[in-house]
PDB file of N, CA, C and O in Angstrom, chain B, residues numbered from 101:
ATOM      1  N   UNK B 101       0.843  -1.167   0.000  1.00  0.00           N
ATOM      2  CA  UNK B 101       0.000   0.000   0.000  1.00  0.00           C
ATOM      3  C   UNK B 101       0.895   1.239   0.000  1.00  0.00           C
ATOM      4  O   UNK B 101       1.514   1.666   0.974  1.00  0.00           O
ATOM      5  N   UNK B 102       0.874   1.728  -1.170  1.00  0.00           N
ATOM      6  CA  UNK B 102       1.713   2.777  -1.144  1.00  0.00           C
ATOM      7  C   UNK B 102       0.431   4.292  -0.705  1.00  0.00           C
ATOM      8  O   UNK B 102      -0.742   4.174  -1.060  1.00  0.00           O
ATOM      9  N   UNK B 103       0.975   5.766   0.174  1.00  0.00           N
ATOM     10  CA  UNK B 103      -0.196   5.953   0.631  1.00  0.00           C
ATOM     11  C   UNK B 103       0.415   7.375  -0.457  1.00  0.00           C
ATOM     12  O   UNK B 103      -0.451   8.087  -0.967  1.00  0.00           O
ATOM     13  N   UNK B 104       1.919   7.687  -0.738  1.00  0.00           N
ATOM     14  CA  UNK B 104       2.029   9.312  -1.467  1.00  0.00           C
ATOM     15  C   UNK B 104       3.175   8.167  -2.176  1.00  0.00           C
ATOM     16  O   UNK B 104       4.137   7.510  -1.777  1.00  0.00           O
ATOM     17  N   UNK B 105       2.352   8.395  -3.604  1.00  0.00           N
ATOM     18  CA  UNK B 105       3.013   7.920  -5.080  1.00  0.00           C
ATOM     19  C   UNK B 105       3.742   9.060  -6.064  1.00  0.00           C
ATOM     20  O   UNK B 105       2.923   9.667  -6.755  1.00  0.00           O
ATOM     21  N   UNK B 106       5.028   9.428  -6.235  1.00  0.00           N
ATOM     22  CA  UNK B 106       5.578   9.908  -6.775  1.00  0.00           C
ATOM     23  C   UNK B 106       4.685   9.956  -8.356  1.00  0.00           C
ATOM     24  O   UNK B 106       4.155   8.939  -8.802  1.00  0.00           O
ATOM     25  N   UNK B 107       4.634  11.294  -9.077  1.00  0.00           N
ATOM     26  CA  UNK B 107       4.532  10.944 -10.402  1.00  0.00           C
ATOM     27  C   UNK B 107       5.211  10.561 -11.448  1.00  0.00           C
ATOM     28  O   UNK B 107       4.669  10.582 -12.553  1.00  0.00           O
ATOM     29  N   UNK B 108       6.694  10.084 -11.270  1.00  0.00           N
ATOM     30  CA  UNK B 108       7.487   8.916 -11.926  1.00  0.00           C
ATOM     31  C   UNK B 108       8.220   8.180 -11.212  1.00  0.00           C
ATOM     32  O   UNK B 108       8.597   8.442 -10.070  1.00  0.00           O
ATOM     33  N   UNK B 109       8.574   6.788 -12.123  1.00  0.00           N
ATOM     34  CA  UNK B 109       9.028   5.941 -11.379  1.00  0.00           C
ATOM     35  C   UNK B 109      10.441   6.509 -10.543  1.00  0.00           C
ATOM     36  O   UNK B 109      10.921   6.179  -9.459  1.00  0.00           O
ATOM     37  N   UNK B 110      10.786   7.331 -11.384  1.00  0.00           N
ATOM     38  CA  UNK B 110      11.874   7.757 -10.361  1.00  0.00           C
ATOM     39  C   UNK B 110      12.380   8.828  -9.664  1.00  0.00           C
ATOM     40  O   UNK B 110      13.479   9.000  -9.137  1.00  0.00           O
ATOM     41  N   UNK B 111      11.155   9.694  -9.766  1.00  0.00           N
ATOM     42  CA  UNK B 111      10.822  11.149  -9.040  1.00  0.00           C
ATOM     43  C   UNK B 111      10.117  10.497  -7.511  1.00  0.00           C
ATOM     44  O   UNK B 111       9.360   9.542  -7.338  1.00  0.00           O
ATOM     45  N   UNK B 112      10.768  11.520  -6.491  1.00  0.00           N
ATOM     46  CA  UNK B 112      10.136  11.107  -5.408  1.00  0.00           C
ATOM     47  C   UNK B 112       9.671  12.386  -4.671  1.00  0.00           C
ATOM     48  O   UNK B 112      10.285  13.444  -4.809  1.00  0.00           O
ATOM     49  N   UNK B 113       8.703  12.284  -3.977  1.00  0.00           N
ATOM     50  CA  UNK B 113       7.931  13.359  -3.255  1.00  0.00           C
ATOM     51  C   UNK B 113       8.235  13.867  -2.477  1.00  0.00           C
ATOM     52  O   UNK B 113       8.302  13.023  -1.584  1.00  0.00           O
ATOM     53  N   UNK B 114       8.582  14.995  -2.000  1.00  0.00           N
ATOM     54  CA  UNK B 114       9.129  15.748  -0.783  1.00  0.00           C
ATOM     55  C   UNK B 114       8.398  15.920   0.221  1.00  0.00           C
ATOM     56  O   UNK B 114       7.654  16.901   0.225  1.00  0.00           O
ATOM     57  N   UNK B 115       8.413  15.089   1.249  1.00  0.00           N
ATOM     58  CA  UNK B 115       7.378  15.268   2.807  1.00  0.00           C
ATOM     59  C   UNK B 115       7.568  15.528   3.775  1.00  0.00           C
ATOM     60  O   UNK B 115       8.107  14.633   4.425  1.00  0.00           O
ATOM     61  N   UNK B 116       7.238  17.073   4.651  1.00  0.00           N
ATOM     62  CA  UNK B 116       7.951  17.243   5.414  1.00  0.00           C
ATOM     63  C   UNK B 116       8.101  16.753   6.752  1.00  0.00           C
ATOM     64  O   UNK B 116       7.615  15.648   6.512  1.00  0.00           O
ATOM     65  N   UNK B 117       8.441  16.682   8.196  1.00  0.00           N
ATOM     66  CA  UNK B 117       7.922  16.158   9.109  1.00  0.00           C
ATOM     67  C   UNK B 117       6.480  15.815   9.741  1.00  0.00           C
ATOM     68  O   UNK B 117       6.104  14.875  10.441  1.00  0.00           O
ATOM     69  N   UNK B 118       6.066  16.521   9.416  1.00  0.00           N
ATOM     70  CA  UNK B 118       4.441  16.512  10.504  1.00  0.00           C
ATOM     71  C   UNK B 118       3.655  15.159   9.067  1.00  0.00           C
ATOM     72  O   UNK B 118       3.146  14.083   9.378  1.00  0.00           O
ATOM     73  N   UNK B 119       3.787  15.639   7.738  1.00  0.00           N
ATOM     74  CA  UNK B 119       3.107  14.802   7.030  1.00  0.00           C
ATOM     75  C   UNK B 119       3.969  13.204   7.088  1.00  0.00           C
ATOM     76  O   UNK B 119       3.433  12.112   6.898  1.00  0.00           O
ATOM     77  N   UNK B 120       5.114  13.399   7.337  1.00  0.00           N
ATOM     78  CA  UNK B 120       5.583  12.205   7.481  1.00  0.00           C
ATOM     79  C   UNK B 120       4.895  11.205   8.750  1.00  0.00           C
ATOM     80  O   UNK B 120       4.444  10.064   8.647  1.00  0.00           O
ATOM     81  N   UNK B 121       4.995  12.042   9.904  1.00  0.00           N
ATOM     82  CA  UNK B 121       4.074  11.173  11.083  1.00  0.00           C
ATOM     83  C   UNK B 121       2.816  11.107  11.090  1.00  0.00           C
ATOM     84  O   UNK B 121       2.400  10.549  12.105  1.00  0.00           O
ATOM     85  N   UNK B 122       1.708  11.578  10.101  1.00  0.00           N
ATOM     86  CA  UNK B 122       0.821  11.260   9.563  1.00  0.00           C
ATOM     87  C   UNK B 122       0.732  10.590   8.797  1.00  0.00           C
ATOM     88  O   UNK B 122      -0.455  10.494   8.484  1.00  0.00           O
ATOM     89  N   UNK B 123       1.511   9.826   8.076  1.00  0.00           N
ATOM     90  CA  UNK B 123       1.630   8.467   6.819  1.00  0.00           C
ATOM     91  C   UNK B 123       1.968   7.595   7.659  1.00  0.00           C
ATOM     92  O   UNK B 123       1.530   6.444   7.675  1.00  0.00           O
ATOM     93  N   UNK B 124       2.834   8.095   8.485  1.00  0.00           N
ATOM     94  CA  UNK B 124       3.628   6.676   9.755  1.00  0.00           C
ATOM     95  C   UNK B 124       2.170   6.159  10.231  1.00  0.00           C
ATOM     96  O   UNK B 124       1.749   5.036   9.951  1.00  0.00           O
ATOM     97  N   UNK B 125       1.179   7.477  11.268  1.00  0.00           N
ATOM     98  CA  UNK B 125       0.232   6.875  11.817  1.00  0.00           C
ATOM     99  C   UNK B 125      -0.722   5.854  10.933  1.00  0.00           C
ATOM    100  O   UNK B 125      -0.875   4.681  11.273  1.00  0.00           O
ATOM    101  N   UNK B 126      -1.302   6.386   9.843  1.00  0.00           N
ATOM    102  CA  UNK B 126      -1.855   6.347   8.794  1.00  0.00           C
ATOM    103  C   UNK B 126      -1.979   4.366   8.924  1.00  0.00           C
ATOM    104  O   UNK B 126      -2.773   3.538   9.372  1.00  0.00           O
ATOM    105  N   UNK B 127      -0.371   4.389   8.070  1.00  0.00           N
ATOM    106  CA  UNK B 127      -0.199   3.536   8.556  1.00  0.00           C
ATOM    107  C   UNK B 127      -0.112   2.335   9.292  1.00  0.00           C
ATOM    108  O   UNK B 127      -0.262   1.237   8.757  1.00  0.00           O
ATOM    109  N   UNK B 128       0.218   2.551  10.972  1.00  0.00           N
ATOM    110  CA  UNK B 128      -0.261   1.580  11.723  1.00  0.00           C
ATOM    111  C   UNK B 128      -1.132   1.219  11.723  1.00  0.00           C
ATOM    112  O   UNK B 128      -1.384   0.018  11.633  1.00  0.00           O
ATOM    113  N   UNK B 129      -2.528   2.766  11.899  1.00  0.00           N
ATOM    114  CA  UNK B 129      -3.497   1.946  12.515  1.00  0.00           C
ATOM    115  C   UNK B 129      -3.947   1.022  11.169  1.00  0.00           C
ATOM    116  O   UNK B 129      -4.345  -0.110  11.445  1.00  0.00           O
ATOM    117  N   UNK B 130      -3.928   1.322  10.027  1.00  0.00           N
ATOM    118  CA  UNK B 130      -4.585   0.247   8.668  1.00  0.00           C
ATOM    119  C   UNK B 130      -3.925  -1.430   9.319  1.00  0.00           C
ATOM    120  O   UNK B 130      -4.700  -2.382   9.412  1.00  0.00           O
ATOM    121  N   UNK B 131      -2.768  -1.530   9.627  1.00  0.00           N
ATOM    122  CA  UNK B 131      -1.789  -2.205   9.717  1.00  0.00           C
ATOM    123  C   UNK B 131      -2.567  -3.075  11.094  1.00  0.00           C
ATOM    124  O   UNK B 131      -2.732  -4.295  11.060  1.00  0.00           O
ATOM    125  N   UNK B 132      -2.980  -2.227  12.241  1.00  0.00           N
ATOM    126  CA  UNK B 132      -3.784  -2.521  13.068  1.00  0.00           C
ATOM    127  C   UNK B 132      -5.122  -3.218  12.834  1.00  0.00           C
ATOM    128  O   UNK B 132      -5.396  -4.304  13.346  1.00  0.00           O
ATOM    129  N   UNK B 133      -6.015  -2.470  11.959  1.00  0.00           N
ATOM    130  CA  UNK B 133      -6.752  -2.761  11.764  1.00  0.00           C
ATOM    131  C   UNK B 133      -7.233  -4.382  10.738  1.00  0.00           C
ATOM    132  O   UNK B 133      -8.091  -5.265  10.731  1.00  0.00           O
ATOM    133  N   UNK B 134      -6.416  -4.096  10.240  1.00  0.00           N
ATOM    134  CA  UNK B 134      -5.961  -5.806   9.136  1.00  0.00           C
ATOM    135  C   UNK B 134      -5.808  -6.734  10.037  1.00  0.00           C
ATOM    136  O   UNK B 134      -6.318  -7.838   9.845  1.00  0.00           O
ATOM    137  N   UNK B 135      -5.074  -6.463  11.200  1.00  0.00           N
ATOM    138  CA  UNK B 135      -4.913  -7.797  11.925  1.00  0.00           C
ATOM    139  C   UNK B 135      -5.729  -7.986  12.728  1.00  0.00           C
ATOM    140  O   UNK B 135      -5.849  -9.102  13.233  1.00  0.00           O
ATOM    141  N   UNK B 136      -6.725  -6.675  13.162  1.00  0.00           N
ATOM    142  CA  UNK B 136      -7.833  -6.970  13.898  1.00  0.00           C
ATOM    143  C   UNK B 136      -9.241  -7.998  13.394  1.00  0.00           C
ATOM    144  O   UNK B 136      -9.944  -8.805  14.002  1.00  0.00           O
ATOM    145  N   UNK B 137      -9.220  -7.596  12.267  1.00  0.00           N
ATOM    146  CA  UNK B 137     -10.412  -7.844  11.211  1.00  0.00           C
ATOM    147  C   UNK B 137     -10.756  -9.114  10.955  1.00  0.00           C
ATOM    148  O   UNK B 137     -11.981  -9.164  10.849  1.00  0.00           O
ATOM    149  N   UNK B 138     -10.028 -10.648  10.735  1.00  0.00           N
ATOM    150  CA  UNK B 138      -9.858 -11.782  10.825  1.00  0.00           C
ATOM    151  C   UNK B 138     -10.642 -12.319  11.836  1.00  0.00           C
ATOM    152  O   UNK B 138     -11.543 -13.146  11.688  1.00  0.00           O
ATOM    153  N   UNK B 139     -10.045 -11.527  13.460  1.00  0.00           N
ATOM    154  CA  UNK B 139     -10.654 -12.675  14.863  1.00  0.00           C
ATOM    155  C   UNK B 139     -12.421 -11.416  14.851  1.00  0.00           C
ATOM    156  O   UNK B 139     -13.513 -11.826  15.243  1.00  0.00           O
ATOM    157  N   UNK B 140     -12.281 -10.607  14.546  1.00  0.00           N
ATOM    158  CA  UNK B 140     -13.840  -9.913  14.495  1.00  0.00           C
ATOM    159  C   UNK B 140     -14.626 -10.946  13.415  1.00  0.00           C
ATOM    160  O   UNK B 140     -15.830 -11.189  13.487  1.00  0.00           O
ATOM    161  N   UNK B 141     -13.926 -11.375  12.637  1.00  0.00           N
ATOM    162  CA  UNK B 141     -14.770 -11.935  11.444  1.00  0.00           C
ATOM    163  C   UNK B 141     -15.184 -13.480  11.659  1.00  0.00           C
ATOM    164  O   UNK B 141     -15.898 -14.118  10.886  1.00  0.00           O
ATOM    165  N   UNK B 142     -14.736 -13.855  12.583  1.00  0.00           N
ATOM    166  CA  UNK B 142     -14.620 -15.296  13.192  1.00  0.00           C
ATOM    167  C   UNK B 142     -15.551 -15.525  13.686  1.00  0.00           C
ATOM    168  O   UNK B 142     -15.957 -16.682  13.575  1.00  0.00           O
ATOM    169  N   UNK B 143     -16.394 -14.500  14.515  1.00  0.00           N
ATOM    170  CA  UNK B 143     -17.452 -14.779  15.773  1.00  0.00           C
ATOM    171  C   UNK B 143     -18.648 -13.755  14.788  1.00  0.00           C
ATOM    172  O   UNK B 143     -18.699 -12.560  14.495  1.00  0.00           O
ATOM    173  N   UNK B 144     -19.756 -15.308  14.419  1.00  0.00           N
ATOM    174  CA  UNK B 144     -20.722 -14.733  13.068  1.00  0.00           C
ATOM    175  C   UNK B 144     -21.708 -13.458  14.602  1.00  0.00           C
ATOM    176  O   UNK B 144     -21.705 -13.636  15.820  1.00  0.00           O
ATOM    177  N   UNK B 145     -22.453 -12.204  13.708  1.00  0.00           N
ATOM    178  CA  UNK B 145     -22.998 -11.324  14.727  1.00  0.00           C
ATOM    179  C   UNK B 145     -24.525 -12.468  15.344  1.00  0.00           C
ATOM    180  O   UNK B 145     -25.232 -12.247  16.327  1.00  0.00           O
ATOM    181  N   UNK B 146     -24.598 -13.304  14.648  1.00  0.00           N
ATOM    182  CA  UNK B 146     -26.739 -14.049  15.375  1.00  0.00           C
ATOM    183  C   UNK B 146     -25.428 -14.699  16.463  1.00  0.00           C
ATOM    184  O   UNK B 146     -25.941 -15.516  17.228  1.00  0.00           O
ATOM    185  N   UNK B 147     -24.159 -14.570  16.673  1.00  0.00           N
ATOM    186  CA  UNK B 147     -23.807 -15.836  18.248  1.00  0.00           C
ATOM    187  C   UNK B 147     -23.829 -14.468  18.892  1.00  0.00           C
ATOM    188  O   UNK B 147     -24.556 -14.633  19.872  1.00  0.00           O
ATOM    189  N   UNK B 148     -23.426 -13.192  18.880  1.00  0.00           N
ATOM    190  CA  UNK B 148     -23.300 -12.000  19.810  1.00  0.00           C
ATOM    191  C   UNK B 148     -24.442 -11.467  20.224  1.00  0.00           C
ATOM    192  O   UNK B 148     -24.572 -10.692  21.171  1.00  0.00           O
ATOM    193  N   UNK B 149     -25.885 -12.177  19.007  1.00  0.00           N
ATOM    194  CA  UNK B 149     -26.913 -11.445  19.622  1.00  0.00           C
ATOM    195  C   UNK B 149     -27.910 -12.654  20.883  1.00  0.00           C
ATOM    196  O   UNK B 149     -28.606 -12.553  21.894  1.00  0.00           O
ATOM    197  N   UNK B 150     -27.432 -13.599  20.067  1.00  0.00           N
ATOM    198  CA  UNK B 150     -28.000 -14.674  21.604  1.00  0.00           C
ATOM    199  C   UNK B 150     -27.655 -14.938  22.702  1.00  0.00           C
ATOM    200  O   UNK B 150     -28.160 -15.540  23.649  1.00  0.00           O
ATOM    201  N   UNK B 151     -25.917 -13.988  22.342  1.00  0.00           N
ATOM    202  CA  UNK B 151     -25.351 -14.077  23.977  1.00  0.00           C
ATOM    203  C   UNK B 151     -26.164 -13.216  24.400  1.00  0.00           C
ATOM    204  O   UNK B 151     -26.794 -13.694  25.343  1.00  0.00           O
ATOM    205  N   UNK B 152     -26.488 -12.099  24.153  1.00  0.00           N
ATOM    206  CA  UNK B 152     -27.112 -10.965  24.343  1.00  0.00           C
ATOM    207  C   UNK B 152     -28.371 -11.465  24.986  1.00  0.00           C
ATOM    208  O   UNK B 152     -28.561 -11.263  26.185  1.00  0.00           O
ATOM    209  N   UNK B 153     -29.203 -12.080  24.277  1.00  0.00           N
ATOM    210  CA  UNK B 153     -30.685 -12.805  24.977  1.00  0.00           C
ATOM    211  C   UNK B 153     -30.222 -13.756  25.891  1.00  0.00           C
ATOM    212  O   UNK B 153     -31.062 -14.112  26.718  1.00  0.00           O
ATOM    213  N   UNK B 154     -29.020 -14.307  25.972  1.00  0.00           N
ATOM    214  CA  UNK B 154     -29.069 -15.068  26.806  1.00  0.00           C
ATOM    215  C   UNK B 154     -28.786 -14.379  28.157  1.00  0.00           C
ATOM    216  O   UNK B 154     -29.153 -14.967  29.175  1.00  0.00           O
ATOM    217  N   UNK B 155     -28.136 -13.127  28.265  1.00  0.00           N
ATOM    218  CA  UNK B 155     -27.795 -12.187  29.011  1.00  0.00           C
ATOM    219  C   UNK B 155     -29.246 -12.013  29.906  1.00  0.00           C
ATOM    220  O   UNK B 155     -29.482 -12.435  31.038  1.00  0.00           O
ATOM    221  N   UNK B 156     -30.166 -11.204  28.942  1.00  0.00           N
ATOM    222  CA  UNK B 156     -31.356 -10.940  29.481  1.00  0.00           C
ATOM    223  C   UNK B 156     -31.982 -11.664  30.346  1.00  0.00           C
ATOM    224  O   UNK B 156     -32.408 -11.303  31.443  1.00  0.00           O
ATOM    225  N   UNK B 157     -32.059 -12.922  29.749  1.00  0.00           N
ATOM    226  CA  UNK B 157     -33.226 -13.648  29.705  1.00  0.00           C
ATOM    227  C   UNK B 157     -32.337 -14.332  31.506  1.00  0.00           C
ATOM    228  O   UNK B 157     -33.184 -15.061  32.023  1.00  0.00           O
ATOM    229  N   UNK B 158     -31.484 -14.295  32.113  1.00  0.00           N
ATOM    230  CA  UNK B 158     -30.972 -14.597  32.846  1.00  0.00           C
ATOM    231  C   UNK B 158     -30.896 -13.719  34.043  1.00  0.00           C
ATOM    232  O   UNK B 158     -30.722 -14.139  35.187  1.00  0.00           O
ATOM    233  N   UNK B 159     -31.022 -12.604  33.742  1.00  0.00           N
ATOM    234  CA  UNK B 159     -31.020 -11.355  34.549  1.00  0.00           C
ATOM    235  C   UNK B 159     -32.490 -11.698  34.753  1.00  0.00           C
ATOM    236  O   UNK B 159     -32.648 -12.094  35.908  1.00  0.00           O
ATOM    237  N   UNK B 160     -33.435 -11.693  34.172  1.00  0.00           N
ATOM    238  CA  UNK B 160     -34.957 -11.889  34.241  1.00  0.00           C
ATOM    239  C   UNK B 160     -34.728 -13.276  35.394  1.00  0.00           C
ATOM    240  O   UNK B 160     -35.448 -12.921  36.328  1.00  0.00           O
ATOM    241  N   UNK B 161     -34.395 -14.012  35.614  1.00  0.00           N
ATOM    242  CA  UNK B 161     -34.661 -15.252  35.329  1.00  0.00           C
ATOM    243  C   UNK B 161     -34.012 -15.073  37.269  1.00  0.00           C
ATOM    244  O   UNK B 161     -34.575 -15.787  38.099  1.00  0.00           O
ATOM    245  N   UNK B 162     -32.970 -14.188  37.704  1.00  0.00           N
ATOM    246  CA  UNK B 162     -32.704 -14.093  39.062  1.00  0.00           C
ATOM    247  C   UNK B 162     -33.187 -13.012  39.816  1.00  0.00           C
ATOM    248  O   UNK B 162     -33.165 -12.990  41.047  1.00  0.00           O
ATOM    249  N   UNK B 163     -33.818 -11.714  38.782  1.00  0.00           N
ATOM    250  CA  UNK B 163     -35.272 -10.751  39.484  1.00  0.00           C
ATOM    251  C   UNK B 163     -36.350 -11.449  39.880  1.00  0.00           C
ATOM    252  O   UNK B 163     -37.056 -10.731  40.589  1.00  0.00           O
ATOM    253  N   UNK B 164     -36.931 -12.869  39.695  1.00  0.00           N
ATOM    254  CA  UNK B 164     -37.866 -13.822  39.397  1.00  0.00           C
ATOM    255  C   UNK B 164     -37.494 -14.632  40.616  1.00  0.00           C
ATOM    256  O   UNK B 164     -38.353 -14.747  41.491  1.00  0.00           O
ATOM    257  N   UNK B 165     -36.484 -15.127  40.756  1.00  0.00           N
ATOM    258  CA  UNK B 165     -35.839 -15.766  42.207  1.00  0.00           C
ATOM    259  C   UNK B 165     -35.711 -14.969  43.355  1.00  0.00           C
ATOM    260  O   UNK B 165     -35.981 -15.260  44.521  1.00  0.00           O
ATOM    261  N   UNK B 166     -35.203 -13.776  42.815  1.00  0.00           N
ATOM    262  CA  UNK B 166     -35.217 -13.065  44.470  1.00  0.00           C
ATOM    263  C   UNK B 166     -36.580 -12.677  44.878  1.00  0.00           C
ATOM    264  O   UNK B 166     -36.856 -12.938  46.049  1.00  0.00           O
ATOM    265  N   UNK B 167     -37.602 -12.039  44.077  1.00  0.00           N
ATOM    266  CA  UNK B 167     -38.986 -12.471  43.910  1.00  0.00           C
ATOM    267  C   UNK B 167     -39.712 -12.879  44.866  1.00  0.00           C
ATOM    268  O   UNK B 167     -40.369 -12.301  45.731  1.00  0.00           O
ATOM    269  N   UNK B 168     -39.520 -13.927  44.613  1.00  0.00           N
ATOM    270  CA  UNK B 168     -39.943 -15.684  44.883  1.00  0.00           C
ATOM    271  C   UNK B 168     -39.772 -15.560  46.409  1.00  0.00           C
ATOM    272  O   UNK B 168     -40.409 -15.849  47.422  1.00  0.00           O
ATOM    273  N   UNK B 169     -38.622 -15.001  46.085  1.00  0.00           N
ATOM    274  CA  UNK B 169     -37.916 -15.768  47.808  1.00  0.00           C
ATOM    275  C   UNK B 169     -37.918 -14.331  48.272  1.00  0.00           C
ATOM    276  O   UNK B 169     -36.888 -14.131  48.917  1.00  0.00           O
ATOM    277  N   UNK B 170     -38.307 -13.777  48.231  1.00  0.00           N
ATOM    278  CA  UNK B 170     -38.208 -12.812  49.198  1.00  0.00           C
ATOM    279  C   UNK B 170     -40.134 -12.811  49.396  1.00  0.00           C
ATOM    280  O   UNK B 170     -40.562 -12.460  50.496  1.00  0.00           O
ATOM    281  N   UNK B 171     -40.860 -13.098  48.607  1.00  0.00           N
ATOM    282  CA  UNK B 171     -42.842 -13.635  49.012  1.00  0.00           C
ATOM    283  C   UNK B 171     -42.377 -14.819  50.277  1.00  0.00           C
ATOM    284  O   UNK B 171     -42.806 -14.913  51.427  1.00  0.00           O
ATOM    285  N   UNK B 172     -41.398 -15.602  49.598  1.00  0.00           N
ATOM    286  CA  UNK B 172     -42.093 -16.843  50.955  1.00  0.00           C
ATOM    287  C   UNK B 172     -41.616 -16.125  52.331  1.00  0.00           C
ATOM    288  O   UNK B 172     -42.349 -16.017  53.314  1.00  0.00           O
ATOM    289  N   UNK B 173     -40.168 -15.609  52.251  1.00  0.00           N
ATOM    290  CA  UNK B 173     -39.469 -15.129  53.470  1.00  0.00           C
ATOM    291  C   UNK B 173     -40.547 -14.261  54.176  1.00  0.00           C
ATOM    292  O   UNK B 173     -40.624 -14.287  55.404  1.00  0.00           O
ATOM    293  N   UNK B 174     -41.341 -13.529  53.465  1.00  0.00           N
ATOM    294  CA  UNK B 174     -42.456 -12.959  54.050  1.00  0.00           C
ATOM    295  C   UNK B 174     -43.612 -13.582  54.584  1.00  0.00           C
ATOM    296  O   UNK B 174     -44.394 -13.113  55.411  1.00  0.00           O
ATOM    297  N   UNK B 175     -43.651 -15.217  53.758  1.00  0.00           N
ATOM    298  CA  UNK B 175     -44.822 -15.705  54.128  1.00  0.00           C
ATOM    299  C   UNK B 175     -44.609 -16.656  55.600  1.00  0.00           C
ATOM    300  O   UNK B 175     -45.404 -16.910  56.504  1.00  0.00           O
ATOM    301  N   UNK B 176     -43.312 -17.005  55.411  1.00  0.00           N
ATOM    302  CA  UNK B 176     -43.021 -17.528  56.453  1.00  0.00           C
ATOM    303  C   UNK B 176     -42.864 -16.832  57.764  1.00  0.00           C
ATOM    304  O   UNK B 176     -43.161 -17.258  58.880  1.00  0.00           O
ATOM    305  N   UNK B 177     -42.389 -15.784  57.456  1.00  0.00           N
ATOM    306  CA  UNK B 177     -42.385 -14.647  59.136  1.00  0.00           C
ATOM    307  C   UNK B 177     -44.086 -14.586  59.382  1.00  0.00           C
ATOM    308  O   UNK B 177     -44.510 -14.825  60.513  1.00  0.00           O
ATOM    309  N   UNK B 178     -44.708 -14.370  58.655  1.00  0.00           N
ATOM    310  CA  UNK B 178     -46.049 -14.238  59.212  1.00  0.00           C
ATOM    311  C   UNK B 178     -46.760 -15.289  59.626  1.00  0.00           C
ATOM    312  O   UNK B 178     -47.745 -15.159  60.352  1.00  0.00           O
ATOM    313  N   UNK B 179     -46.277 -16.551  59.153  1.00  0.00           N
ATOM    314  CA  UNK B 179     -46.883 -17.640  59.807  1.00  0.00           C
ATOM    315  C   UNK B 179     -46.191 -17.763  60.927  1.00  0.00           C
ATOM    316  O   UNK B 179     -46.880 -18.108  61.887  1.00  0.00           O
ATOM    317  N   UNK B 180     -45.048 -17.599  61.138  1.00  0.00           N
ATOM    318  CA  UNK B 180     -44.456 -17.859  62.771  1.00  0.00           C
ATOM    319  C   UNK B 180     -44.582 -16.196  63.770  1.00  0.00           C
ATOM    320  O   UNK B 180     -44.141 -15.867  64.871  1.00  0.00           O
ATOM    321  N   UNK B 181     -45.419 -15.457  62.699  1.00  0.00           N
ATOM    322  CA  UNK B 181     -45.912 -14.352  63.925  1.00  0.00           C
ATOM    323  C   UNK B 181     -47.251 -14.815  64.482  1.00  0.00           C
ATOM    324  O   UNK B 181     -47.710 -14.645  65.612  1.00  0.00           O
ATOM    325  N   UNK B 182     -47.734 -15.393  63.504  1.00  0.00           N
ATOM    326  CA  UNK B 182     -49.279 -15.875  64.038  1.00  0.00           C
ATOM    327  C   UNK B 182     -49.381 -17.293  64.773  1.00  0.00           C
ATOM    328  O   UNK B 182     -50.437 -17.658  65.290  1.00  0.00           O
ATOM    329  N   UNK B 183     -48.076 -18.162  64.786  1.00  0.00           N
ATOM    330  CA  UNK B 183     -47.779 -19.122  65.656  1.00  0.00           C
ATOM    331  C   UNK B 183     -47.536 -18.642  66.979  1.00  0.00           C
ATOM    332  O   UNK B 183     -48.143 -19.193  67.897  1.00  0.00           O
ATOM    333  N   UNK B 184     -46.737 -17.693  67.233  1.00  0.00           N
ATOM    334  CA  UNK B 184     -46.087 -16.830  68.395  1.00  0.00           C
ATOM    335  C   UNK B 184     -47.333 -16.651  68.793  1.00  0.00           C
ATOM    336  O   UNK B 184     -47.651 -17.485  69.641  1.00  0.00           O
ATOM    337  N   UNK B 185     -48.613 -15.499  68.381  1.00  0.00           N
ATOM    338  CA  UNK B 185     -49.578 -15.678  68.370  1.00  0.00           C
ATOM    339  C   UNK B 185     -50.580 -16.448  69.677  1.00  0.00           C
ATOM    340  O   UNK B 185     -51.024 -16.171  70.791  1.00  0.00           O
ATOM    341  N   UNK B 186     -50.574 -17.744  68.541  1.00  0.00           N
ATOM    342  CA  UNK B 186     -51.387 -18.750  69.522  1.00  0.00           C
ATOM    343  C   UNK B 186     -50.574 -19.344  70.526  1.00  0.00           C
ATOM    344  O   UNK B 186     -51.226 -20.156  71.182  1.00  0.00           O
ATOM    345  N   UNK B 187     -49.453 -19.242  70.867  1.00  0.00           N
ATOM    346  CA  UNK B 187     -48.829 -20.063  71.753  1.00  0.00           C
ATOM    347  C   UNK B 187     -48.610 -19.210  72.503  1.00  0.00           C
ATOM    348  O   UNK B 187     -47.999 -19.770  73.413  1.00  0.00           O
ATOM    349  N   UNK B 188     -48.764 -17.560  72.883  1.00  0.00           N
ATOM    350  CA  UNK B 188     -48.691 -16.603  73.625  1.00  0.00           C
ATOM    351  C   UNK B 188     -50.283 -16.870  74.409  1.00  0.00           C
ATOM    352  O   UNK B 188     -50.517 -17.162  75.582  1.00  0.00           O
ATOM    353  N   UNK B 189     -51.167 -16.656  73.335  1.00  0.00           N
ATOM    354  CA  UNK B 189     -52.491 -16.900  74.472  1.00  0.00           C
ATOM    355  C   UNK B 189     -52.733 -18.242  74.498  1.00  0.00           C
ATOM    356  O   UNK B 189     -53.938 -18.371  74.713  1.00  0.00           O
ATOM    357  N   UNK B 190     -52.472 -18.773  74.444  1.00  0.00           N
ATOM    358  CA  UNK B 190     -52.185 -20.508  75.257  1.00  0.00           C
ATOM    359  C   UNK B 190     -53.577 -21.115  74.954  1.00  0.00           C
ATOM    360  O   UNK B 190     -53.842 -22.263  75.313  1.00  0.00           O
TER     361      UNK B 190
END
């Protein structure tokens, strides 16, 4: 990838510093990005979106348990207040 092409094969372009570390950056990151692109391309997007539901649907799934258990924890204190109750007036 050539990024500043001389207009003959054997004329070359004069670049001064600052544009030079802008071709350098230029550069990497493409250079970066190429090698990124492969392991992104590996993992198809329908497996990222069912992790995704599976995310949800799991979070749902322990709002639903604490729920649960926090009705009986209630149901149970009130049955042993109303046991206390009868065993107070005898």
């Amino acid at each position: 990838m050539l990024l500043l092409r001389a207009p003959t094969r054997t004329a070359y372009a004069k670049v001064d510093a600052e544009a030079a570390r802008q071709l350098r950056a230029q550069y990497l990151i493409q250079k970066v990005l190429e090698e990124k692109s492969p392991a992104a391309r590996s993992r198809p997007p329908a497996l990222v979106r069912v992790k995704a539901r599976i995310g949800v649907r799991l979070k749902k799934l322990r709002l639903a348990i604490r729920s649960v258990r926090v009705r009986a924890c209630r149901t149970l204190q009130r049955h042993l207040r109303n046991l206390r109750k009868l065993i107070a007036l005898g």
